[in-house]
C-alpha positions in Angstrom: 28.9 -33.8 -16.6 29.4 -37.6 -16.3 33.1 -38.5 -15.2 34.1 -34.6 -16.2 35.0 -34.0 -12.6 37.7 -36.7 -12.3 39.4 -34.7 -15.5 39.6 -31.3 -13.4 42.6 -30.5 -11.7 42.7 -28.4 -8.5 44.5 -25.3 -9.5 46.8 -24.0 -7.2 44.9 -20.5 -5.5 41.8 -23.2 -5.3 43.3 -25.3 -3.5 44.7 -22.6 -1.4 41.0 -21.4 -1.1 39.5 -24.5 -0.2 42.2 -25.9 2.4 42.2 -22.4 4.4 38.3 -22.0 4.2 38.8 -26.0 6.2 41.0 -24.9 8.5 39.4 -22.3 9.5 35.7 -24.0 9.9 36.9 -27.0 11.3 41.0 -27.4 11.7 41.4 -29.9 9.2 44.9 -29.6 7.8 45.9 -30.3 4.4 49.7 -29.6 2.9 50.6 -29.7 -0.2 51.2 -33.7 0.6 47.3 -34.4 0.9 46.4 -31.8 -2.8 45.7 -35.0 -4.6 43.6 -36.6 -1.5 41.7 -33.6 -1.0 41.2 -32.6 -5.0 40.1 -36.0 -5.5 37.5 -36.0 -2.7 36.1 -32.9 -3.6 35.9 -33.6 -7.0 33.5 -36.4 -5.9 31.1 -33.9 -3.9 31.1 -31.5 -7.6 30.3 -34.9 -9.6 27.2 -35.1 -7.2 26.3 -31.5 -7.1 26.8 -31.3 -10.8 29.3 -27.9 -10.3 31.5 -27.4 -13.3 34.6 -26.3 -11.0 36.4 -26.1 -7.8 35.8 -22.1 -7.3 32.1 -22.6 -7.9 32.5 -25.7 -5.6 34.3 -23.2 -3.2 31.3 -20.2 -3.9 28.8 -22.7 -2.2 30.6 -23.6 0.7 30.9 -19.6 1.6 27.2 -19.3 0.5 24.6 -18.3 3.3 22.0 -20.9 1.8 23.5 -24.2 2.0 27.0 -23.7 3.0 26.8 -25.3 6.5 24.9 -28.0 5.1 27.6 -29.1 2.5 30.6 -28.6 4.7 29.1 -31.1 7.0 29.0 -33.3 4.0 32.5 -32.5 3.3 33.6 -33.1 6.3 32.3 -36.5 5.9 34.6 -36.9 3.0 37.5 -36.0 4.1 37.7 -37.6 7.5 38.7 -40.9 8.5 37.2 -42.8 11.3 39.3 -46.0 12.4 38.5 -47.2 15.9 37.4 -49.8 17.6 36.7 -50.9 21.5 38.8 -50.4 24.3 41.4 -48.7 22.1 44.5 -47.7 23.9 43.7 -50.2 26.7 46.2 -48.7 29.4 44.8 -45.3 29.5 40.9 -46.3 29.9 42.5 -48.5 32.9 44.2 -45.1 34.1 41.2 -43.5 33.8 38.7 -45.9 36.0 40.9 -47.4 38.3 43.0 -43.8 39.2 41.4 -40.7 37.7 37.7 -41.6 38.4 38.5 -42.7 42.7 40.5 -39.6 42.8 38.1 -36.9 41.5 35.1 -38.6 43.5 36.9 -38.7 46.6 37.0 -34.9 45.8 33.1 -33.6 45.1 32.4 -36.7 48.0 29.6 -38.0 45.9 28.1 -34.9 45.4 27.4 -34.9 42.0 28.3 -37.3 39.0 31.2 -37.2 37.3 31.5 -35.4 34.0 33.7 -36.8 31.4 33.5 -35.5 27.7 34.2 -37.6 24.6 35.7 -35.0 22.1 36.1 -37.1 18.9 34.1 -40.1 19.6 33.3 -41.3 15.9 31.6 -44.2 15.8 30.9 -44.2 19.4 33.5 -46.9 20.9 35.2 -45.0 23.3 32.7 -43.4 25.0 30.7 -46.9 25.2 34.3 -48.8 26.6 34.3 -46.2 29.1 30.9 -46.3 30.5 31.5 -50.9 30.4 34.7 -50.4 32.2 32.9 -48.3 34.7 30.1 -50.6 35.3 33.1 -53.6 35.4 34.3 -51.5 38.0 31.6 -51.0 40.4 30.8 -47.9 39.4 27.4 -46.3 38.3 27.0 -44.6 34.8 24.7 -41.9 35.4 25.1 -41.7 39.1 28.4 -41.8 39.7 29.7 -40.7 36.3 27.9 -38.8 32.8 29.5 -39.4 29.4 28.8 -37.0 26.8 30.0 -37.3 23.5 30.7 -35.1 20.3 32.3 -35.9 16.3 31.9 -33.4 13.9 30.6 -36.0 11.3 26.9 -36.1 10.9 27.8 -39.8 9.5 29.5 -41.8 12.3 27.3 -40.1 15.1 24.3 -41.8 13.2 26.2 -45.2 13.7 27.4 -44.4 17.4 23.5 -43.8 18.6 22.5 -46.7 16.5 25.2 -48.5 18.2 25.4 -51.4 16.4 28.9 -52.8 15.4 31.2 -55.3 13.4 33.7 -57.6 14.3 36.3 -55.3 13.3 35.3 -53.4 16.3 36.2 -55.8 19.2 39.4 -56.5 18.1 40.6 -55.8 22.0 37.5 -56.5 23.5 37.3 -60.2 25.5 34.4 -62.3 24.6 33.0 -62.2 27.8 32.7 -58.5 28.0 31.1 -58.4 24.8 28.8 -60.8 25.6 27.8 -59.2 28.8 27.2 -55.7 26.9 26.2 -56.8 23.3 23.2 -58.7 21.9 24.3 -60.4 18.5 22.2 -60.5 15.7 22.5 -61.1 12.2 26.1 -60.8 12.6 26.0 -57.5 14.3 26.4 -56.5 17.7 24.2 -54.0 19.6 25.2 -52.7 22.8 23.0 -53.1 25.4 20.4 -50.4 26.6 22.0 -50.6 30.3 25.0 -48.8 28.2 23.8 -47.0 25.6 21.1 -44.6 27.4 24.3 -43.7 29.9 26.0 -42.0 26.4 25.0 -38.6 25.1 26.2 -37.5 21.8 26.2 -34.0 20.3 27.0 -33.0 17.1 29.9 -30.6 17.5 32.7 -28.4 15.7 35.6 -28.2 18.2 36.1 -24.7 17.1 32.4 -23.8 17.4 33.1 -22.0 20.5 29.1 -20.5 20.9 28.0 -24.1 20.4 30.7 -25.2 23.5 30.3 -22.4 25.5 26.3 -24.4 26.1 28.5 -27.8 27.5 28.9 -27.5 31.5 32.1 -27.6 33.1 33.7 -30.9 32.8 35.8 -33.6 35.2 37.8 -35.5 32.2 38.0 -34.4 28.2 39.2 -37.8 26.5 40.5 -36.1 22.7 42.7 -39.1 21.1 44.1 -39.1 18.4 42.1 -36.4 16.7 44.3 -32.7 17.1 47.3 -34.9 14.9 44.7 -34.0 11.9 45.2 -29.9 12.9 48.1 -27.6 12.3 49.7 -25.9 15.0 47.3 -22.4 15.5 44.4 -25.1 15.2 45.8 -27.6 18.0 46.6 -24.4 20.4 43.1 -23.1 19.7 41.3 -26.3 20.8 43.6 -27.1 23.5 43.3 -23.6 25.0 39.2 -24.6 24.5 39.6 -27.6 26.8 41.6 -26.2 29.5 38.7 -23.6 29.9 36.1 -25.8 30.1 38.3 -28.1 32.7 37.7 -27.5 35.8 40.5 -26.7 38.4 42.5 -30.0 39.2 40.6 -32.0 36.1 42.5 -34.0 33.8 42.8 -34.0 29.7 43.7 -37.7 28.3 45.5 -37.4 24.5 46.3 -40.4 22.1 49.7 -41.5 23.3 51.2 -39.9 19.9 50.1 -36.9 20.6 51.5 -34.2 23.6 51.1 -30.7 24.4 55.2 -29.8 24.1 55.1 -26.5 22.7 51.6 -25.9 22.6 50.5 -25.2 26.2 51.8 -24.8 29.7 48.8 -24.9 31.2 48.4 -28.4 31.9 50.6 -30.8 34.5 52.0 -33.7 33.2 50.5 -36.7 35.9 52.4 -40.1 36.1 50.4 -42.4 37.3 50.6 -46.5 37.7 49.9 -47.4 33.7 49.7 -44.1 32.2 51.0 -40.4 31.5 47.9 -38.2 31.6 47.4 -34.1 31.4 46.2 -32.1 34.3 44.6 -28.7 34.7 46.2 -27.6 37.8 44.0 -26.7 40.7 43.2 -23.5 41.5 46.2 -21.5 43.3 48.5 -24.2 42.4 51.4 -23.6 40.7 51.9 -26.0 37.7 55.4 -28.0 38.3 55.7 -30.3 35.4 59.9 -31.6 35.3 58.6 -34.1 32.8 57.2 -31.5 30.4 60.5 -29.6 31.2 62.8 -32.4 30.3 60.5 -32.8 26.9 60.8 -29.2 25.7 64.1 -29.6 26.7 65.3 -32.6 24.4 62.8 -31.1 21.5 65.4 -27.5 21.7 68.6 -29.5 21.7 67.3 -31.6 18.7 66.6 -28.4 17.3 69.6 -27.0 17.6 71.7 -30.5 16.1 72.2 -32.0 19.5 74.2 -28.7 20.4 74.3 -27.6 23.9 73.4 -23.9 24.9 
């Protein structure tokens, strides 16, 4: 079997077979752009598993015994994790210094504030927002949870080890991370005053039995991940979020991303340093003149820049 599965080639129907059976379990999208990417990964997992071909390769993953097991393993093939602390700077500020005040001035302290990582990788963004919170006065675990989910088995191992490079703190200050990091054999380990405020979860985003177990949440942060799903997939997990939102709770994409043409559920807030989602509150009518004047520009570009 050695080096046989670089010579395969992904026929067409298997690639068909394998990309929808992706899609379907988890979103990922791959077009006929990404074949090679994804024949080449794959190929990698049938080296390992010593499978002669891409339709026994695509026999396991459907199989009862095993199937889950190797699609998590998949999954950690095909995915790409790049982050790094305090990514997309502006919106975390939005987040602490607007969102947070506002929603607290709402329950009046009576009960913490839930805010749901969907995404989280290697665990950076869920840890800049619990530092910014303390750096703000504010309580992780009293006045604010942080829950966390990735589909990948692999980068949740790193984010509860939490234990990082220097490619990580490429926007962090020195004095932050040396408030909230111990260094050590040219590592940096948060520090438990952070870390035991962060729970991650091993999660599907289209696993809705396994979400139907998370509470209602206060703020779903799900940046830069949904650019990886085609369009049924993006609807279906945005759809996901704005039922587990509660009334009047906000949803906080990368800033590539938007929901023009995929919901119309959600408000579009401006606030001081950032443009953020929100699930309208109950009774309220959703007036968004920003999202309008989006869909707007997106028909006339449609159309060639011709008028209706």
């Amino acid at each position: 079997m050695n080096g046989q599965a670089e010579r395969l080639q992904m026929s067409e129907a298997e690639f068909r077979m394998i990309s929808e059976l992706l899609r379907q379990h988890c979103g990922l999208h791959f077009g006929a752009d990404a074949r090679f990417l994804l024949e080449r990964r794959v190929a990698r997992r049938l080296r390992e598993l010593e499978l002669t071909s891409f339709s026994a390769y695509h026999y396991l993953l459907r199989n009862a015994n095993g199937g889950a097991a190797e699609f998590a393993r998949l999954v950690d093939e095909l995915t790409t994790n790049e982050t790094y602390f305090f990514r997309e700077r502006s919106q975390l500020r939005t987040l602490v210094e607007e969102i947070l005040p506002e929603l607290r001035l709402q329950r009046r302290g009576s009960s913490p504030i839930s805010i749901w990582s969907a995404g989280c990788s290697s665990g950076e963004e869920p840890y800049s927002i619990a530092i910014l919170a303390r750096e703000a006065g504010l309580v992780p675990g009293v006045d604010l949870r942080v829950y966390a989910s990735d589909i990948s088995h692999r980068v949740l191992r790193k984010a509860r080890q939490g234990v990082y490079r220097e490619a990580s703190f490429r926007e962090t200050e020195p004095a932050l991370r040396d408030r909230y990091f111990v260094e050590k054999d040219g590592s940096w380990k948060i520090a438990d005053s952070i870390k035991q405020h962060v729970g991650f979860i091993h999660l599907n985003l289209f696993d809705r039995g396994k979400i139907a177990l998370l509470g209602s949440m206060d703020v779903i942060l799900c940046r830069n991940v949904i650019i990886y799903f085609d369009f049924e997939s993006k609807r279906q997990v945005i759809q996901t979020f704005y039922d587990k939102l509660r009334p009047g709770s906000y949803l906080l994409l990368g800033h590539s991303e938007s929901l023009i043409n995929l919901s119309n559920a959600f408000e579009l807030r401006n606030l001081q340093t950032d443009l953020v989602y929100r699930r309208a509150s109950a009774g309220v009518a959703v007036e968004d003149p920003w999202h309008g004047a989006a869909q707007a520009a997106t028909a006339r570009a449609l159309r060639g820049g011709r008028q209706p």
